[in-house]
MARTORGU-212900 format. One line per 2 residues: number of its first residue (from 1); for each residue x, y, z of C-alpha. Coordinates in Angstrom, 3 decimals, always signed. Layout:
BEGIN
NUM) X:Y:Z  ...
***
This chain:
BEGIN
1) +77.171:+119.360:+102.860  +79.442:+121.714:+100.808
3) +82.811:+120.650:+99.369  +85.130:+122.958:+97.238
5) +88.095:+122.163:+95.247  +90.703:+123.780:+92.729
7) +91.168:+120.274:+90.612  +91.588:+120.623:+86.928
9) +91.873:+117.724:+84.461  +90.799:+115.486:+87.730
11) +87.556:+117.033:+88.136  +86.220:+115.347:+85.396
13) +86.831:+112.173:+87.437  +85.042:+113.731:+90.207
15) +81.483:+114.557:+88.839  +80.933:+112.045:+86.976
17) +82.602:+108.460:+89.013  +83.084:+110.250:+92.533
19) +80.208:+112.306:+93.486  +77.539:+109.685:+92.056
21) +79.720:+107.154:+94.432  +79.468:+108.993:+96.899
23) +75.536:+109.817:+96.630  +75.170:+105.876:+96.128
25) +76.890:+105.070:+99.579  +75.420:+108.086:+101.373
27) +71.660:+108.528:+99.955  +70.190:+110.946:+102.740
29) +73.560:+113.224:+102.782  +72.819:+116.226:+99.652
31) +76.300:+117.142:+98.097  +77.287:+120.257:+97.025
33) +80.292:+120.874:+95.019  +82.240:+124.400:+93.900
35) +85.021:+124.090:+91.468  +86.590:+127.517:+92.044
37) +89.796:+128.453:+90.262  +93.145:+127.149:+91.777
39) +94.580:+130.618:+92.018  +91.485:+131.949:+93.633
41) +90.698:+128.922:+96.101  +92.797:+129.892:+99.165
43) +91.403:+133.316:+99.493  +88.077:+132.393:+98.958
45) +88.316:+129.709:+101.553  +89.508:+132.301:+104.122
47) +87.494:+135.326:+103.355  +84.492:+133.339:+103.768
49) +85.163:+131.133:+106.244  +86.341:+134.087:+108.271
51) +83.074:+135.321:+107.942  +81.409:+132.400:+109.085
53) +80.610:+130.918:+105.924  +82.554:+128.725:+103.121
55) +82.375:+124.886:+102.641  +82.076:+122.304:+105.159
57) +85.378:+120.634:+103.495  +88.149:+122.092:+101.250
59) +90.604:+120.259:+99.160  +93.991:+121.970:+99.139
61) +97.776:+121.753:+99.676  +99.110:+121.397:+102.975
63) +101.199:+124.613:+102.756  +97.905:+126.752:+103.336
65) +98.093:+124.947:+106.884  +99.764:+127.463:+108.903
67) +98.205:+130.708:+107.722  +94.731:+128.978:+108.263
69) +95.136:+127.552:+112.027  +96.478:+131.712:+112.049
71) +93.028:+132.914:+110.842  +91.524:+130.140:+112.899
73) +89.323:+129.153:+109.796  +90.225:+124.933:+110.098
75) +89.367:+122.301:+112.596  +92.175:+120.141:+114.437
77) +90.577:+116.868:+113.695  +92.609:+114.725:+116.661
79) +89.862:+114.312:+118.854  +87.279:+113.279:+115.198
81) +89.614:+111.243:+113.829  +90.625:+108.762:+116.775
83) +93.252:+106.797:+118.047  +93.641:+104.666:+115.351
85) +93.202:+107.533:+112.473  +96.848:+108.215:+112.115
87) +97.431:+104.404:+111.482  +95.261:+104.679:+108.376
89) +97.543:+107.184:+105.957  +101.543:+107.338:+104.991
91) +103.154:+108.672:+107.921  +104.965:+111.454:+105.629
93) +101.038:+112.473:+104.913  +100.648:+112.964:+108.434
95) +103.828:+114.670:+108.688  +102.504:+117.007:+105.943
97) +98.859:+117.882:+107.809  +100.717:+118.363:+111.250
99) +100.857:+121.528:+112.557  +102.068:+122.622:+116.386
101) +101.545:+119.134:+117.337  +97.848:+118.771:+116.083
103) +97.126:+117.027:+112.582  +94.608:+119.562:+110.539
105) +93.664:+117.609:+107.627  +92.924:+114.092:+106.423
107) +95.471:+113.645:+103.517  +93.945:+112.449:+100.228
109) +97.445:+112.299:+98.231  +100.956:+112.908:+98.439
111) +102.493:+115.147:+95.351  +105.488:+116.881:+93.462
113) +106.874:+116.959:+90.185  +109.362:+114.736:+88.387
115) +110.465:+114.866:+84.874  +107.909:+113.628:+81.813
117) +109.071:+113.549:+78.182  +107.194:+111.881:+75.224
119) +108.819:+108.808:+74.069  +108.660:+110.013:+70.503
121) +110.647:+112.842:+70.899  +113.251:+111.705:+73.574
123) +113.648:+108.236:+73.681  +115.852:+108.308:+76.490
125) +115.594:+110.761:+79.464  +118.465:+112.644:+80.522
127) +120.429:+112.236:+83.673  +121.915:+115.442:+84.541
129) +121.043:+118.971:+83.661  +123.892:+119.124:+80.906
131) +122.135:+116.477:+79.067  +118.795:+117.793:+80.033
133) +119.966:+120.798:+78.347  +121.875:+119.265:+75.410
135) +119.056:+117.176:+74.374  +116.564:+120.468:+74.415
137) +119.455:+122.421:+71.760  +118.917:+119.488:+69.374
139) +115.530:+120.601:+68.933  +116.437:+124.447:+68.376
141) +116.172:+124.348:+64.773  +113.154:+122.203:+64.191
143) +110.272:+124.507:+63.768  +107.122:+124.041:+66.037
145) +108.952:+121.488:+68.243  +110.634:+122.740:+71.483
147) +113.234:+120.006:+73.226  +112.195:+121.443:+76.945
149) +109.464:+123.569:+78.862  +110.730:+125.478:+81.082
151) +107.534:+126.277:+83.479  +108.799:+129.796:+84.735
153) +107.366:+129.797:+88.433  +108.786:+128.753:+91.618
155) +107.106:+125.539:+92.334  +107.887:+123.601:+89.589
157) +111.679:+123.982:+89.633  +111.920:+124.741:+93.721
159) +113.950:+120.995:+93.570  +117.219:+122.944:+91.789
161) +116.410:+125.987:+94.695  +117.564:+123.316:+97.245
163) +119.635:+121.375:+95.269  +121.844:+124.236:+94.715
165) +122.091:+124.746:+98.659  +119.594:+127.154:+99.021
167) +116.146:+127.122:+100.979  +113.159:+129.166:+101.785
169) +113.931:+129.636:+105.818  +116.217:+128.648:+108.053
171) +115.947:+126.341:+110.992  +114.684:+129.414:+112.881
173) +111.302:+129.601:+110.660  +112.866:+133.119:+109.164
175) +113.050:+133.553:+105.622  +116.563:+133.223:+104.066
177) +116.379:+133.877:+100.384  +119.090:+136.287:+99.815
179) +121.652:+133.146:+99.909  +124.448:+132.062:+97.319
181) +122.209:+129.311:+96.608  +119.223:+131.381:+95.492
183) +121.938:+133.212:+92.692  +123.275:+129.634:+91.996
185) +119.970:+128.641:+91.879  +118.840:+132.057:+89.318
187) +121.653:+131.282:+87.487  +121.185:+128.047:+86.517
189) +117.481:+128.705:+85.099  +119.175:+131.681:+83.216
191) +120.961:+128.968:+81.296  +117.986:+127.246:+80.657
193) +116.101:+130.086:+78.891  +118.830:+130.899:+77.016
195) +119.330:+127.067:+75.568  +117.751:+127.130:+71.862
197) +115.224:+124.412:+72.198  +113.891:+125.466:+75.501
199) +110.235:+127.180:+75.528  +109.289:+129.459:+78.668
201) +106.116:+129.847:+79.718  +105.052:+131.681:+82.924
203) +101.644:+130.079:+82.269  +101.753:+126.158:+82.950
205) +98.793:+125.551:+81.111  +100.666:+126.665:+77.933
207) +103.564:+124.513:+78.686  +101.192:+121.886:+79.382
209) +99.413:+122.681:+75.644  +102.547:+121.776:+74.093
211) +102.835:+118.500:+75.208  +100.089:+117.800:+74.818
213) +100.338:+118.776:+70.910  +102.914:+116.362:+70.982
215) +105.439:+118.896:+70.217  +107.408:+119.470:+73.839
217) +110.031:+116.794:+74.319  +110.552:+117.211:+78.429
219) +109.010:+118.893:+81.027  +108.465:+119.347:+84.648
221) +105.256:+118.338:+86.272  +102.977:+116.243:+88.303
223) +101.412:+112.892:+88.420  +98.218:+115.117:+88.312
225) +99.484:+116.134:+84.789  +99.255:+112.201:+83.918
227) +95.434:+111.677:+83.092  +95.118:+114.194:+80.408
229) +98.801:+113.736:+79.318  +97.471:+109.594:+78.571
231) +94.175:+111.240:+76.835  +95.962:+114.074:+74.482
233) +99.303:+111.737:+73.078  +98.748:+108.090:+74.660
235) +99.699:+106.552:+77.794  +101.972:+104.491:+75.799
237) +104.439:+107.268:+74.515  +104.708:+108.767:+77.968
239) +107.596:+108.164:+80.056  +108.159:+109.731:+83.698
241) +111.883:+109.456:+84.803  +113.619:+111.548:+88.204
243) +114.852:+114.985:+88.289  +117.804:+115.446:+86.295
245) +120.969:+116.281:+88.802  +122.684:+118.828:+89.084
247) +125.865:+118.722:+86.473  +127.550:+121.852:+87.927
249) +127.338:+120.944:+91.493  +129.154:+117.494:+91.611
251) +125.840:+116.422:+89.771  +124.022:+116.755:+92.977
253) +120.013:+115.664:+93.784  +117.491:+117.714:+93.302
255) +115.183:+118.557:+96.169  +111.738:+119.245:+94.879
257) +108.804:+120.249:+97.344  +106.774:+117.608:+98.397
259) +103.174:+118.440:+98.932  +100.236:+116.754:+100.710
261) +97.053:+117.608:+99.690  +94.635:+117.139:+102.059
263) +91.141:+118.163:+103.150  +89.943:+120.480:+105.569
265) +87.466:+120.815:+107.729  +85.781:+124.317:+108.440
267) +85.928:+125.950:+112.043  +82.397:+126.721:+111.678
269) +81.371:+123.191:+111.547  +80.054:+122.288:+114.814
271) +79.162:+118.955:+116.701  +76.932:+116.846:+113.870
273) +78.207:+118.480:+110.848  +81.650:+118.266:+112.183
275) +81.148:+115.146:+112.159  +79.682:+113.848:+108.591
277) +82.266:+117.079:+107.402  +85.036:+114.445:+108.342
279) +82.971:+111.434:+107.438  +83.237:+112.210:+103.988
281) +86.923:+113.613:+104.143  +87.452:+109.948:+105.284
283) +85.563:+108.466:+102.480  +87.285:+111.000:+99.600
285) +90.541:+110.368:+101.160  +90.249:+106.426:+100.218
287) +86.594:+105.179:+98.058  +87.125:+108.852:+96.412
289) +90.694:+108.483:+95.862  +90.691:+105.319:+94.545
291) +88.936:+106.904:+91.180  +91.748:+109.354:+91.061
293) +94.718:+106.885:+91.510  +93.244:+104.421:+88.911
295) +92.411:+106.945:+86.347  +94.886:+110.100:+87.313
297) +97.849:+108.494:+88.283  +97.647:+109.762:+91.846
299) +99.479:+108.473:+94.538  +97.584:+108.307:+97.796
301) +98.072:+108.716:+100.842  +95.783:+106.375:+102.566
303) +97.590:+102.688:+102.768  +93.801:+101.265:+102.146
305) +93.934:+102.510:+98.501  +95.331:+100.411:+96.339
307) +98.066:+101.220:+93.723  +96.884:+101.607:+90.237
309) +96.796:+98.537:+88.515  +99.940:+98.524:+86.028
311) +101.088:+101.556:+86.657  +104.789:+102.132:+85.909
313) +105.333:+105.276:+87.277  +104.497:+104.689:+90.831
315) +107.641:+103.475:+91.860  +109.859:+106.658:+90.543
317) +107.167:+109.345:+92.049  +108.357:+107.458:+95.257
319) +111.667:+107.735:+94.990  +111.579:+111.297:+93.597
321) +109.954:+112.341:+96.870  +112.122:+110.346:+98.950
323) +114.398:+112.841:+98.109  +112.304:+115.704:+97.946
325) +111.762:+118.646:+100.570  +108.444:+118.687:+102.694
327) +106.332:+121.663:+101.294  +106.617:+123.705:+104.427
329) +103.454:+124.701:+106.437  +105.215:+127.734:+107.892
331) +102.546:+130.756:+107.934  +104.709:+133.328:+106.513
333) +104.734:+130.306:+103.241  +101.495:+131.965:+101.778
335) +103.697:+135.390:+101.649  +106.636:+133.287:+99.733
337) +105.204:+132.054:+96.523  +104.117:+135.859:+94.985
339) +107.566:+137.769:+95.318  +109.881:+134.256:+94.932
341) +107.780:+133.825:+91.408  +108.298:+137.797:+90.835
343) +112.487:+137.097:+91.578  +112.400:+134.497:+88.726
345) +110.126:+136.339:+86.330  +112.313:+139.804:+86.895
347) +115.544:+137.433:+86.370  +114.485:+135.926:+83.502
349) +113.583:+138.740:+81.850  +116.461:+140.484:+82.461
351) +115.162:+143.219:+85.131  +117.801:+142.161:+88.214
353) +120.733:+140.097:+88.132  +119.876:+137.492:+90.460
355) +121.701:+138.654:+93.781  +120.077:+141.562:+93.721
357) +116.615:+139.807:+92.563  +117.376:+137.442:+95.934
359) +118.127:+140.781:+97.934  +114.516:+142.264:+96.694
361) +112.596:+138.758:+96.977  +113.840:+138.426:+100.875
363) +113.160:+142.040:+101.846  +109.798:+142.032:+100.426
365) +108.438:+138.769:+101.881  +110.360:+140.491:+105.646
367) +108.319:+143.292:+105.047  +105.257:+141.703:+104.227
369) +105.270:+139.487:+107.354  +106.398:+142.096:+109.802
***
């Protein structure tokens, strides 16, 4: 059997606790596993397995949903998984994997960002944007130390996108960018590049760097950033806190995506292999994830996986994505995340003002999926 993932940090935890696990518990099944670059993996995945090829099981977000039941290159597992299969996960998991009334994944975690800020540099974190932003300009003179990272793409800062009013489609399923809450939305991460203190970074990994250095105060992120956060400064001097709100807008919540990642089972897979495909997603999804939520600070979405042990930041990743925005497994979502990164990038560099970089963003992703 072939499995393929995008993980980063967390792959260490896979080959060397969960694959040996897994060969343990299943002796006679041979495991293959492809680490294939994050950016790369959803393409790969459907080129292939439009070809009749690819892995038997793919880990990835549950916004690739709709474009792959599209290309018809994923199994509905309803009829593998059972009656009692559904009974097994976090209902917002199954929410998340759901597609035209049939559930196309078995959903290993539940994910989004909050805020995370070393506990040397900011010893308490900020409640609303204008602190956010007043606690980064105290760092603007100190050299090699940055108050805030400002990750520059859409994903990571999508939560201000709604907060601000705005979305990516309407109740319809058609894209409406080109909103006053997309400007609002522009706006307000104009202000934050321009706040001395604040570091931008298309490139998460150099945000990330920082941190890790110990010399980033705040920044967005994941609880799959945890595990090599803990390793590079401590576990001790991190602290995870909610999404600033919104100072300018009555101090209103952000709404930040929240994502599902789940695993897939290939339309090629037939009958037998089907079936140990989605033996194993079911064994990943809870023995597997168990690893990953102990030593990664993931949160899963199985209800048989236990919470890590002592783990203090549980509790706020929940109530961040109680507020948060499913990540939405609309097909024309894969066409989104290129041109809505390209309307921040051309903003923040000072190419469009942002209601015209809305316009652009929303005619481009209308012509795309036309």
């Amino acid at each position: 059997m072939t499995f393929w993932h995008g993980l980063g940090t967390e792959a260490k935890t896979l080959n060397e606790q969960i694959v040996p696990a897994f060969t343990q518990a299943y002796p006679n099944v041979k495991l293959n596993v492809l680490q294939v670059p994050f950016d790369q993996l959803q393409n790969k995945y459907n080129t292939e397995a439009s070809a009749g090829g690819g892995p038997d099981v793919l880990l990835g977000p549950s916004d690739w949903i709709g474009a792959y039941v599209e290309a018809d290159v994923i199994k509905a597992i309803d009829d593998l998984g059972g009656d009692d299969f559904k009974g097994g996960y976090n209902p917002t998991a199954i929410a998340g994997v759901t597609f035209e009334e049939k559930i196309y994944g078995v959903p290993q975690n539940i994910n989004g960002v909050a805020l995370f800020y070393n506990k040397d540099l900011v010893t308490t974190a900020p409640a609303t944007t204008d602190e956010l932003l007043a606690m980064a300009s105290e760092f603007g003179s100190t050299a090699g130390q940055y108050g805030f990272g400002l990750i520059s793409n859409f994903y990571s800062n999508a939560g201000y996108l709604y907060g601000y009013g705005g979305h990516v489609f309407n109740d319809e399923g058609d894209v409406d960018l080109d909103s006053d809450g997309t400007v609002d939305f522009l706006t307000f991460l104009q202000k934050v590049k321009g706040t001395a203190g604040v570091f931008t970074q298309a490139d998460q990994g150099a945000v990330e760097s920082l941190f890790k250095e110990g010399k980033l105060g705040m920044m967005f992120n994941g609880p799959w950033f945890q595990q090599g956060a803990a390793e590079a400064i401590g576990k001790d001097k991190i602290g995870v806190a909610r999404l600033p709100t919104i100072a300018d807008k009555d101090n209103a919540e952000p709404k930040p995506f929240v994502g599902v990642t789940s695993l897939y089972i290939n339309a090629n897979d037939e009958d037998d292999q089907a079936k140990l495909a989605f033996e194993f997603a079911r064994w990943m999804s809870t023995s597997g994830t168990q690893f990953l939520v102990d030593q990664a600070g993931q949160l899963p979405a199985s209800t048989a996986v236990q919470p890590a042990e002592g783990d203090p930041f549980a509790p706020i990743w929940l109530e961040q994505y109680a507020a948060g925005i499913p990540l939405p497994s609309n097909p024309k979502m894969s066409l989104v995340w290129t041109p809505v990164g390209d309307m921040i990038t051309k903003v923040l560099e000072g190419q469009l003002p942002p209601d015209e970089a809305a316009k652009e963003a929303q005619e481009t992703i209308e012509t795309a999926s036309s």
